[in-house]
Phi, psi and omega in degrees: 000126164324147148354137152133184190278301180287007149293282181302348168286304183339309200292342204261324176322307194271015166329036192132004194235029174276334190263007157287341179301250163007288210262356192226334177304171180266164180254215205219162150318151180257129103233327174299323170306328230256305144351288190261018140285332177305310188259330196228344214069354177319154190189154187304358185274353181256159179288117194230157186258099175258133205224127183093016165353321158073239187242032141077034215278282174320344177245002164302297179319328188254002204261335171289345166227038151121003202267156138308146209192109158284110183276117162252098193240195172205353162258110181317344195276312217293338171251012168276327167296322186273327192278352177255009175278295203272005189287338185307337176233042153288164358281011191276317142328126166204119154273152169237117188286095150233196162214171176309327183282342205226097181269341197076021183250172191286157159264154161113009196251020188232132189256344169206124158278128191227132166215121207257149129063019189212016189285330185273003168255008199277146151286107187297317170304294192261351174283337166283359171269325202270306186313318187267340155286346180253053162202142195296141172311119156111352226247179188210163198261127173235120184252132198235127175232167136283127171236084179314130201292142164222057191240321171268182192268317164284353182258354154275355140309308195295289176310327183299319189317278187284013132313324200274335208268329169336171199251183149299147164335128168264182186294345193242123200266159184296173153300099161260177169302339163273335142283343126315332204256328152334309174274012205210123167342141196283155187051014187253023181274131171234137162282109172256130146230171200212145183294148166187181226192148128204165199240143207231112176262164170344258189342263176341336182244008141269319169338291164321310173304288171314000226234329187274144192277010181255346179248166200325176189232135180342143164082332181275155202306322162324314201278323170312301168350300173255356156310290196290354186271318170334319178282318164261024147278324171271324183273032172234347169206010142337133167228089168092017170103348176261170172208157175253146175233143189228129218228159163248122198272090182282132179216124188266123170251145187188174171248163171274180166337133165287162183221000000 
């Protein structure tokens, strides 16, 4: 992504909300490891670049089964939330103050590029010149989202709730299959999904709320607001004070583009 006020907006959104970030996102399958030996050979032995890295949900999944792992965030909180998630596997944990377009890494030094829940903040053009400069010839891009399921009575509950409260849209639209597909050699994307879940009490389902960056922030005249709709979302489909949000975990495999 260019120069500019919407650069420093992207970076600037998540601004106080990485440990709320850390503890309520949902995490992702380990069936995604086991997938891409299956499909590519990955194996602990390769190196991997996770860019938007965040609070280190997604590259925690590959640093538990043995990989070097370049965390690449550009927001200093989200990456203070990682080094105190994640200093435990060092040295194979390295954090980077980068961004997708410009990561600071060598070329050629990476055997998988990855991206969780962050793919829609990218600049497509030049962060897909940076992806094929930093990853090893033949080698491939894997992108992982959570897509909350809106099919059950909570997660239609879920969605109104932050439908009431949410800022306006912002400039950068979500992920889809088709911008993604955007990245990756024509006809070489392939697609997995896997079931996945979590489960939430109050504390969690603000948490949660809280962790995104279009909606109000703890402490603001709102945020009393969506406390109290929170509350009667749960005593109307709580069991014992919880609620499950289910999500189908998609994860698009490819080599990238040519640029």
């Amino acid at each position: 992504m260019g120069e500019g006020s919407e650069v420093d907006d992207v970076v600037g959104r998540f601004d106080g909300r990485a440990d709320d970030y850390s503890r309520f996102r949902p995490r992702y399958p380990r069936q995604i490891i086991a997938t891409l030996g299956d499909e590519i050979g990955f194996d602990s032995t390769k190196a991997v670049a996770d860019i938007g890295s965040g609070t280190g949900i997604l590259s925690e999944l590959f640093l538990s089964n043995g990989n070097t792992v370049f965390c690449v965030e550009p927001n200093g909180d989200m990456r203070r939330r990682a080094v105190s998630d994640l200093t435990k596997y060092s040295p194979r944990f390295v954090s980077v103050d980068g961004r997708a377009e410009a990561t600071s890494l060598k070329d050629g030094s990476v055997d998988l590029l990855t991206a969780g829940q962050a793919l829609h903040w990218f600049s497509p053009e030049e962060s897909k010149k940076e992806f094929a400069r930093i990853l090893r010839r033949g080698s491939h891009i894997a992108v992982v989202y959570n897509h909350r399921r809106e099919d059950g009575d909570v997660e239609v509950a879920y969605s109104e709730l932050v439908g009431r409260y949410r800022s306006k849209p912002t400039f950068v639209t979500d992920a889809d299959d088709a911008s993604i597909a955007k990245y990756m050699k024509e006809g070489e994307l392939r697609k997995f999904t896997f079931l996945n879940a979590q489960t939430l009490d109050l504390e969690g389902v603000m948490g949660r709320m809280a962790s995104t960056s279009y909606m109000p922030r703890p402490g603001s005249p709102a945020w009393k607001l969506v406390l109290e709709d929170a509350q009667k979302m749960l005593g109307k489909f709580g069991d014992r004070g919880t609620v499950m949000l289910h999500y189908n975990t998609s994860l698009y495999l490819g080599q990238i583009a040519p640029t």
